[in-house]
C-alpha positions in Angstrom: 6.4 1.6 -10.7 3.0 1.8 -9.4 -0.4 0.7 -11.9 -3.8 1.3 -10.1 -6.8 -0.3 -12.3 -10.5 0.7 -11.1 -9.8 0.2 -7.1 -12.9 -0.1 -5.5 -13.1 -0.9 -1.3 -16.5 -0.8 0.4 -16.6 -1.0 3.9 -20.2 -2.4 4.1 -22.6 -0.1 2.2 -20.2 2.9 2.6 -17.7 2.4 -0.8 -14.7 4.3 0.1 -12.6 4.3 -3.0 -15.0 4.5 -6.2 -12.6 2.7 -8.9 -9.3 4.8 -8.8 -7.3 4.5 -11.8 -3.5 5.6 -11.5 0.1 5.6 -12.3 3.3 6.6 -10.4 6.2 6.3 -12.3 9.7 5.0 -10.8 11.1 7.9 -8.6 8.9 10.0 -8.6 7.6 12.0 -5.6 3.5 12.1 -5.9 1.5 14.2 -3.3 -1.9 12.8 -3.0 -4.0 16.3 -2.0 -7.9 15.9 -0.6 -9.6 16.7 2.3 -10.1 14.5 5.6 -11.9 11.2 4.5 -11.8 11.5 0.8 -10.0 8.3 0.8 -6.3 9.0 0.7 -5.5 6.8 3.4 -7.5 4.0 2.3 -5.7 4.5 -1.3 -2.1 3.8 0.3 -3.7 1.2 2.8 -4.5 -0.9 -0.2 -1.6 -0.4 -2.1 0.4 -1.9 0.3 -2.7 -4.2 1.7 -3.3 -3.1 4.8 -6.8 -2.7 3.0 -7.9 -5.5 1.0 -9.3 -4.1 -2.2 -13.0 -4.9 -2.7 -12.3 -5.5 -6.5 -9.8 -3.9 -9.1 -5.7 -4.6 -9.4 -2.7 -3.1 -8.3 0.6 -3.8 -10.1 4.1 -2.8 -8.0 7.3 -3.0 -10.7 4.8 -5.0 -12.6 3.7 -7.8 -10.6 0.1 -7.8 -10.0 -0.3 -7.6 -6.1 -1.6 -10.4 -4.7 -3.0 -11.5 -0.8 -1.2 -14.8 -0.2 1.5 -14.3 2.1 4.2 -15.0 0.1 3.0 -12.1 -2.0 2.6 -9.8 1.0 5.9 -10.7 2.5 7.4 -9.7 -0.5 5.4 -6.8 -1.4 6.2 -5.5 2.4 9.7 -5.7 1.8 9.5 -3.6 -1.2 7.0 -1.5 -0.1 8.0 1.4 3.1 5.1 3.1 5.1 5.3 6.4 6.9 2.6 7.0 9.4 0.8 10.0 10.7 1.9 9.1 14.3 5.4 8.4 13.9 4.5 4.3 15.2 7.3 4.4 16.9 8.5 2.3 20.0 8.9 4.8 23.0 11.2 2.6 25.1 13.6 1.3 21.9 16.4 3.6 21.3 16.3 5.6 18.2 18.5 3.0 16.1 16.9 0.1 17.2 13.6 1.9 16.1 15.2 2.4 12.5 16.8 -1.4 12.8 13.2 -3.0 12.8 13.0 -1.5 8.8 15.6 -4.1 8.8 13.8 -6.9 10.2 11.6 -8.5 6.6 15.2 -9.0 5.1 16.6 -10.8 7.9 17.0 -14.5 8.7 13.5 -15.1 10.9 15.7 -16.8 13.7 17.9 -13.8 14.1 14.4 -11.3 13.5 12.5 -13.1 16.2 16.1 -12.7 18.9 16.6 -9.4 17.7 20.0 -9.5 16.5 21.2 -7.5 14.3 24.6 -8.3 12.1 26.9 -5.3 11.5 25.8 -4.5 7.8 22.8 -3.9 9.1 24.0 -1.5 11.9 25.7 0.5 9.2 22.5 0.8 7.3 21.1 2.2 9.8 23.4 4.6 10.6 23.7 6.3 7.4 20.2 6.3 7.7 20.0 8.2 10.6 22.6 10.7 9.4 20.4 11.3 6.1 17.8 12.6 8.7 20.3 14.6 10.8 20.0 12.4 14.1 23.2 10.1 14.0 24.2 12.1 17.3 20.7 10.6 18.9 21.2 7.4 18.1 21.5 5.7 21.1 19.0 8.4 22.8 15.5 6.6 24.5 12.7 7.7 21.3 10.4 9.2 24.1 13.0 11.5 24.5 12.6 13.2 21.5 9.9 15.9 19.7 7.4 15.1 17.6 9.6 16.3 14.4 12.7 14.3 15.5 10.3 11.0 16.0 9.2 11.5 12.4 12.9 11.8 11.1 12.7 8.5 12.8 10.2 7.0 11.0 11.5 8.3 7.9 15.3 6.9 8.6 13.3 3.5 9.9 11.6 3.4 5.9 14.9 3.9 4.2 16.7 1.8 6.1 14.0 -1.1 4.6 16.0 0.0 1.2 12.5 -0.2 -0.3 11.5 0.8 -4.0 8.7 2.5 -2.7 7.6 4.6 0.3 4.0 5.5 1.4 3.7 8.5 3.7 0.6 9.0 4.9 -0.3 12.6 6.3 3.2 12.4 7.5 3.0 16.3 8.7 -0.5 16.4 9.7 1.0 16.8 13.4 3.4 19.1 13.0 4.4 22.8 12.8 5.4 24.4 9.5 9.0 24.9 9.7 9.2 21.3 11.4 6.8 20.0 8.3 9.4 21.6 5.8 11.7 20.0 7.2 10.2 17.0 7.3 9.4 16.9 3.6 12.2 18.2 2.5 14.4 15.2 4.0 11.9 13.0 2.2 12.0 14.5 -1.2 15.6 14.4 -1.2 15.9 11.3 -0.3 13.5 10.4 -2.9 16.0 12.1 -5.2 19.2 10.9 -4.0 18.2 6.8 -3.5 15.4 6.9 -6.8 12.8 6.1 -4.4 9.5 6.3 -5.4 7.2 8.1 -2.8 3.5 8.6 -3.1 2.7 10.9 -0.1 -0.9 12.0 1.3 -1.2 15.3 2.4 -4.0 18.4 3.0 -2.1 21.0 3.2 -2.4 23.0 -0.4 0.8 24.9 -0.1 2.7 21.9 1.1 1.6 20.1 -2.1 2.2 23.0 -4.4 5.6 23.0 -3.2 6.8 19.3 -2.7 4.8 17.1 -5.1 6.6 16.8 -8.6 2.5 15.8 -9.5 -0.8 15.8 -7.0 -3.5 13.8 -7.4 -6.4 15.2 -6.1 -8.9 12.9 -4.6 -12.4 13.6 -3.3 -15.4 11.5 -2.2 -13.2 8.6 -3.1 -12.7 9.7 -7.1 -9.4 11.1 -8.6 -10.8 14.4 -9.4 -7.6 16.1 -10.8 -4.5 15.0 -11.9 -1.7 17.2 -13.3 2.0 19.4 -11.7 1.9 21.5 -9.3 1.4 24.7 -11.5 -1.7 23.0 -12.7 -3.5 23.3 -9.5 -6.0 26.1 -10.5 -8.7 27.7 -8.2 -11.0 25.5 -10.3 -8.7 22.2 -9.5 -8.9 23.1 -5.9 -13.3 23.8 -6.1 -13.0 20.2 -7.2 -11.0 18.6 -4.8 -12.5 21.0 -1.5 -15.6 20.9 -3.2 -17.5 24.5 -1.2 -14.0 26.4 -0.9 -13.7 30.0 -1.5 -11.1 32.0 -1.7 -10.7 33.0 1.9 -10.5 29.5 2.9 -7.6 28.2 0.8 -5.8 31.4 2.6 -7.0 29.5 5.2 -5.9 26.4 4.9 -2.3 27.4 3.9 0.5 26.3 6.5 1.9 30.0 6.8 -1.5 31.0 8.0 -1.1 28.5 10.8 -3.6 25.9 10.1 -3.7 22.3 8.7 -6.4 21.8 6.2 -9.6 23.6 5.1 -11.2 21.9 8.4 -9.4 24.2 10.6 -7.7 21.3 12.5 -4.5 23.1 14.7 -1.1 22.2 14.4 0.3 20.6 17.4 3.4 23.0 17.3 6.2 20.7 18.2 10.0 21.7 17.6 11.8 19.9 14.6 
C-alpha cells in the first residue's frame, strides 16, 4: 500500500530523514518506534506532503506521489491524519468535527456552505459509535477530555473512508488506560474497515503491544525493522541509542512515564 524509496528531507543543512526505504503492506497496522526528533513525524509529514521530500519517491496503492494539486487533492482524500493534539475545533459540536473528514469528497459549493447531505450524516454517525461517543454527538468539543477529543479525531479520519491513516504520537498526551483505549479503537478499526495505519509512537510497551511490525527509526535512519517479538534489548540500544536497562523500565507506560526523556503524561480521563 505504501512504497518508501531513499526519502531524504533537509531542512537547510540539518537533513532530517537520511534516505528511508520502506514498505507497509495493505491493512496493516505499523508502529513507527524512536525517540523525540528521530524523524518519525517528518516521515508521516511527507508521506502525506505536509513535508515536501527533498529527493526520493513515495508510491500510495501504486501511484507515485506527486506535488501538483490535483495529485495532493487526491492523495488527501485517500490519505487520513491523526494528530498529537486532537486539531480539533473547540466551538463545533462533536459531529460536525467528524463531518469535516467529509468535506474532500464533497461538491466544493456545498464544502465551502457547510452542508452536509444525509449520507454523509450517517457516516458520521456510525463513526462516532465505532469510537463509543454517538451519545456526545451533538455535545460542544470543548466539553470533552483529552481521551474523548482523540476518539474524535479518530471518528473524524474514518469518516474520510480513507485507505490509509497516519497517527502521529496519537497518545503522547494521554494517560495509559485512556492510551489503551485509544489504540485499541484504532487497531480494530484497522481490522474491521482493512485500513492501513502507520502510527508513530515512543512508548516501547505500547508498540510491543499494538504494532503487527515497528520500524524503529533513529537519527533519521530505519535502524530496525521486524514484529513485535523481534524487539530485542539490542533492537532497542539501536533505536534509544545510550539506554540501559533501568530506563526502558522507565520509559514503559505502566511506570507512568511517556518515553525514555521522562516527558509526564498529562493524566486526562478517557
Amino acid at each position: 500500500m505504501i512504497k518508501i524509496r531513499g526519502l531524504i528531507k533537509r531542512y537547510g543543512e540539518f537533513e532530517a530523514l537520511k534516505g528511508i526505504d520502506l514498505d507497509v503492506a495493505p491493512g496493516e497496522f505499523l508502529v513507527v518506534l524512536g525517540p523525540s526528533g528521530a524523524g518519525k513525524s517528518t516521515l508521516l509529514r511527507c508521506i502525506n506532503r505536509l513535508a515536501e521530500p527533498t529527493s526520493g519517491d513515495i508510491f500510495i496503492d501504486g501511484q507515485r506521489v506527486a506535488g501538483d494539486s490535483a495529485s495532493l487533492r487526491k492523495l488527501r482524500c485517500q490519505v487520513a491524519m491523526i494528530f498529537q493534539h486532537y486539531n480539533v475545533v473547540p466551538r463545533l459540536s462533536v459531529q460536525k468535527n467528524v463531518l469535516t473528514g467529509r468535506l474532500g469528497a464533497m461538491p466544493s459549493l456545498l464544502s465551502w456552505l457547510q452542508v452536509f447531505p444525509c449520507k454523509d450524516i450517517a457516516i458520521a454517525r456510525e463513526c462516532l459509535r465505532r469510537v463509543e461517543l454517538e451519545d456526545k454527538a451533538e455535545l460542544r468539543t470543548d466539553t470533552l477530555s483529552g481521551g474523548q477529543k482523540q476518539r474524535v479525531g479518530i471518528a473524524r479520519a474514518l469518516a474520510q473512508q480513507p485507505k490509509i491513516i497516519l497517527a502521529d504520537e496519537p497518545v503522547a498526551s494521554l494517560d495509559p488506560k485512556t492510551s489503551r483505549t485509544v489504540l485499541s479503537y484504532l487497531k480494530q478499526a484497522s481490522r474491521e474497515l482493512g485500513i492501513t495505519v502507520v502510527c508513530n509512537l515512543h512508548q516501547i510497551d505500547y508498540a510491543r503491544e499494538f504494532g503487527e511490525r515497528i520500524v524503529g527509526v533513529s537519527a533519521g535512519r530505519v535502524v530496525f525493522e521486524g514484529r513485535p517479538d523481534e524487539l530485542s534489548d539490542a533492537a532497542l540500544q539501536r533505536i534509544y541509542p545510550g539506554l540501559d536497562e533501568g530506563d526502558a523500565r522507565r520509559s514503559s507506560p505502566s511506570a507512568g512515564m511517556a518515553e525514555p526523556a521522562l516527558h509526564q503524561f498529562a493524566l486526562e480521563e478517557a
